[in-house]
Phi, psi and omega in degrees: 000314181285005175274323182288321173290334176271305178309324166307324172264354139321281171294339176279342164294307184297305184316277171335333172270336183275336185272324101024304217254314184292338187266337185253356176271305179298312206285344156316312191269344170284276200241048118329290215259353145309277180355297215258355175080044186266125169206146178277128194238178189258042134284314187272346177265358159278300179340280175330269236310313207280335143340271194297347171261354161312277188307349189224021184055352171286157182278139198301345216257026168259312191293314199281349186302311180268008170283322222286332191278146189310329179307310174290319170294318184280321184288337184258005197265327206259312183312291173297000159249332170318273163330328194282297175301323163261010154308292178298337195277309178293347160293318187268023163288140141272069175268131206241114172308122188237123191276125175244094169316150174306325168265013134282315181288335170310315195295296216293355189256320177300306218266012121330293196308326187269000000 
């Protein structure tokens, strides 16, 4: 029974670190994309629609009907700024390729997790 209980309390610590890392990973990209003037214009919600209707074969004016209830519109607004916003993080990124023996990528994959 305390095995069940330590493992229980194991995943109730991860779960928290992982929802901890998600809220701080969103609230860094909100503002990022205040900082940097990042904005959704209604080009970019003609852009979705024109996706999504691509990736799912629907007709635009079905898409925009259901983009049109407010919930869905603030859930694609925040997608499309998200996206927008690491667009701008990966332009000014620097990326640099680093050769790793199989024991440095093990020590650099531990040193993720904590």
């Amino acid at each position: 029974m305390s095995e069940i209980r330590k493992r229980e309390d194991e995943l109730r610590t991860s779960a928290a670190e992982k929802a901890c890392n998600s809220i701080k990973r969103t609230v860094v990209i909100a503002e990022i994309g205040k900082a940097e003037g990042v904005e959704v214009t209604e080009a970019d919600f003609e852009k979705e629609v024109v996706a999504i209707s691509e990736r799912t074969g629907a007709k635009l004016d079905m898409i925009n009907e259901y983009l049109a209830e407010d919930q869905r519109r603030d859930a694609y607004e925040e997608r499309i700024f998200r996206a927008k916003t690491m667009a701008v993080i990966m332009s000014h990124a620097k990326v640099q390729d680093k050769k790793l023996d199989p024991d440095q990528f093990e020590a650099e994959e531990q040193n993720e997790e904590t």
